[in-house]
C-alpha positions, 0 to 999 in steps of 0.5 A: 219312531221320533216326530222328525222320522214321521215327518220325513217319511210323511213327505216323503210320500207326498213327494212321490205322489205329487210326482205320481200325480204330475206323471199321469196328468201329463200322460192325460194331456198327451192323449188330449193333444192327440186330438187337438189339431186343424183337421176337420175330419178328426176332432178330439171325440173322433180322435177317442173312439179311434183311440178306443177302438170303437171307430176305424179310422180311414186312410186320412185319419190314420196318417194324421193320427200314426204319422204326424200326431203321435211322433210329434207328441212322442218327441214332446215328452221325450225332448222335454225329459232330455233337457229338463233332466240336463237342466236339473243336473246342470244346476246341481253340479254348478251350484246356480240356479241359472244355468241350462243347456240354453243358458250355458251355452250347450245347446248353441253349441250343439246346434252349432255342431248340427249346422256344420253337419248339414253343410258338410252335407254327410250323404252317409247315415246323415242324422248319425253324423249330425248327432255326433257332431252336435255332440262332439260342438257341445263337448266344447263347450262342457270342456270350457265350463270345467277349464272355468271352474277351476278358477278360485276367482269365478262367480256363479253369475260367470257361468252365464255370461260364458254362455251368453258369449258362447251363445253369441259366437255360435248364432254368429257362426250359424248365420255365416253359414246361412249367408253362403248355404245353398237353398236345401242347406238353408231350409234345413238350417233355418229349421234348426233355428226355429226349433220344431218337433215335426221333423223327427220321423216315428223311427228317430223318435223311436231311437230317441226315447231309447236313448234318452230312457237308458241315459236317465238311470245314469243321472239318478246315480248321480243324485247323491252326490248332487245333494252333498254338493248342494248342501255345503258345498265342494268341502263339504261333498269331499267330507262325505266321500264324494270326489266334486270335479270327478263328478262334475266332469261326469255329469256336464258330459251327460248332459251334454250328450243329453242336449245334443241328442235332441238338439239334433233333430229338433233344432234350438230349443230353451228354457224347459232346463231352466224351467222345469227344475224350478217349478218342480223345486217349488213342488217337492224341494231340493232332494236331487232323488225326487227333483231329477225325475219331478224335473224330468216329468215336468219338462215333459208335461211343459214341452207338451203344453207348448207344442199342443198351443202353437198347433192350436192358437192360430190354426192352421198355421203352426208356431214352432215350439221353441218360439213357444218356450221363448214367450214363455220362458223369457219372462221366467228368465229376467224374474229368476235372474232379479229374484236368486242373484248368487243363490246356491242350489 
């Protein structure tokens, strides 16, 4: 075996170990946050020997820990996979390190979808019609960024700026909606706004994971083609058997169907796409086999990490974690788009 074969395999395992390692660190913190909170009566210690089985919880103690704690966790990693997963593949596809369902312009149009829901106010299966119609809002926003892409003369930078105008038409439409929603309708819609984990119920996370779970294997078919996409190029992709537009296609749809689902249920929440792609590139590299999954854990560990802070730093009282990822993510924002002006990923 050559020096350069060594090298590869050598990093490749390290690669897969730092995945392995970011993996159970987050599965560490998830069980650390379960403690974390303002009850009095159920602190971190309390929390492990109930969580051990050497305490009994009582009736208090087990709805903090089964029906308030453990959803709201559950939907950190689930929504953090979702949209970090989305994010890496939206990057791939597109060729610029800046775009995310936030920053595309997916995400606004997804809550979009889930607004005209509520105030159509769908008495039947209500979270099935607002899941459809997030998805179906953000489908078109998918369908504008192909029509774009298939002109020569578009900049990788015009991505963002569509999403920008997306993002302002879709807040736009949004707060017409609030001015004349009624009461019930403009509590619900105001929770869109914010972006929160606390609405889903331990049944929808249950569904979400579900979903999510069987969404990923798709994305993991699509990684090698990503990677002769970001290598030269569209040419260079069709040089080596993979058909570009057809897989663009398919992976915008994918993401999108991605984002909605969570969006849905949890309201406007950015940044973990555009986020953990890029530190997990400075982890493992470009290697779309080991960027989608790193990208996908790390989402998880970055949305747990938030939530766990917003329920901590002023309790009792609760910052939702899309402020959270907007403090956080702003900043990361402004510097990746002054560092990678016109980079290809």
């Amino acid at each position: 075996m050559d020096t350069a074969s060594e090298k590869h395999i050598a990093n490749s395992k390290f690669q897969i170990s730092m995945i392995v390692a970011l993996f159970i660190v987050t599965l560490f913190f998830a069980l650390l946050s379960m403690g974390l909170g303002s009850s009095s009566n159920l602190d971190m210690t309390e929390t492990m020997r109930i969580l051990l089985g050497l305490d009994e919880a009582d009736d208090l103690q087990s709805d903090i820990l089964w029906k308030l704690r453990l959803p709201r966790i559950l939907m950190a990693i689930f929504s953090g996979v979702a949209l970090a997963t989305a994010g890496a593949l939206m990057q791939g596809c597109l060729g610029n390190p800046l775009v995310s369902p936030l920053t595309l312009g997916v995400a606004s149009g997804a809550a979009l979808g889930a607004a005209f829901a509520i105030i159509l106010d769908f008495s039947v299966f209500p979270d099935l019609a607002i899941v459809a119609n997030s998805f179906l809002f953000s489908l078109l926003v998918v369908g504008i960024i192909i029509q774009l892409g298939k002109m020569r003369s578009i900049s990788a930078e015009s991505y963002i700026l569509v999403g920008i105008a997306i993002t302002f038409i879709a807040g736009a439409i949004v707060s017409t909606m609030q001015y004349f929603a009624t009461d019930a309708q403009l509590s619900q819609l105001t929770h869109w706004s914010f972006g929160s984990l606390s609405r889903p119920t331990l049944s929808n996370v249950i569904w979400i994971g579900a979903c999510v779970a069987s969404l990923l294997p798709l994305a993991m078919l699509w990684s090698w083609d990503l990677n002769a996409m970001s290598l030269g190029g569209d040419d260079f992709a069709i040089s080596t058997g993979v058909n570009p537009e057809s897989t663009r296609k398919n992976i915008l749809v994918l993401s999108a169907l991605m984002t909605s689902i969570v969006i849905s249920f949890t309201g406007l929440i950015g940044f973990v796409g555009l986020a953990a792609p890029h530190m997990s590139r400075l982890i493992i590299g470009n290697d779309y086999r080991k960027l989608i999954p790193c990208s996908a854990v790390f989402g998880a560990f970055l949305m747990l990490f938030a939530d766990t802070t917003g329920r901590i730093l002023f309790a009792p009282v609760v910052i939702p974690v899309g402020i959270m990822l907007s403090i956080i993510g702003g900043p990361l924002f402004m510097y990746l788009l002054l560092k990678n002006r016109g980079a290809r990923f």
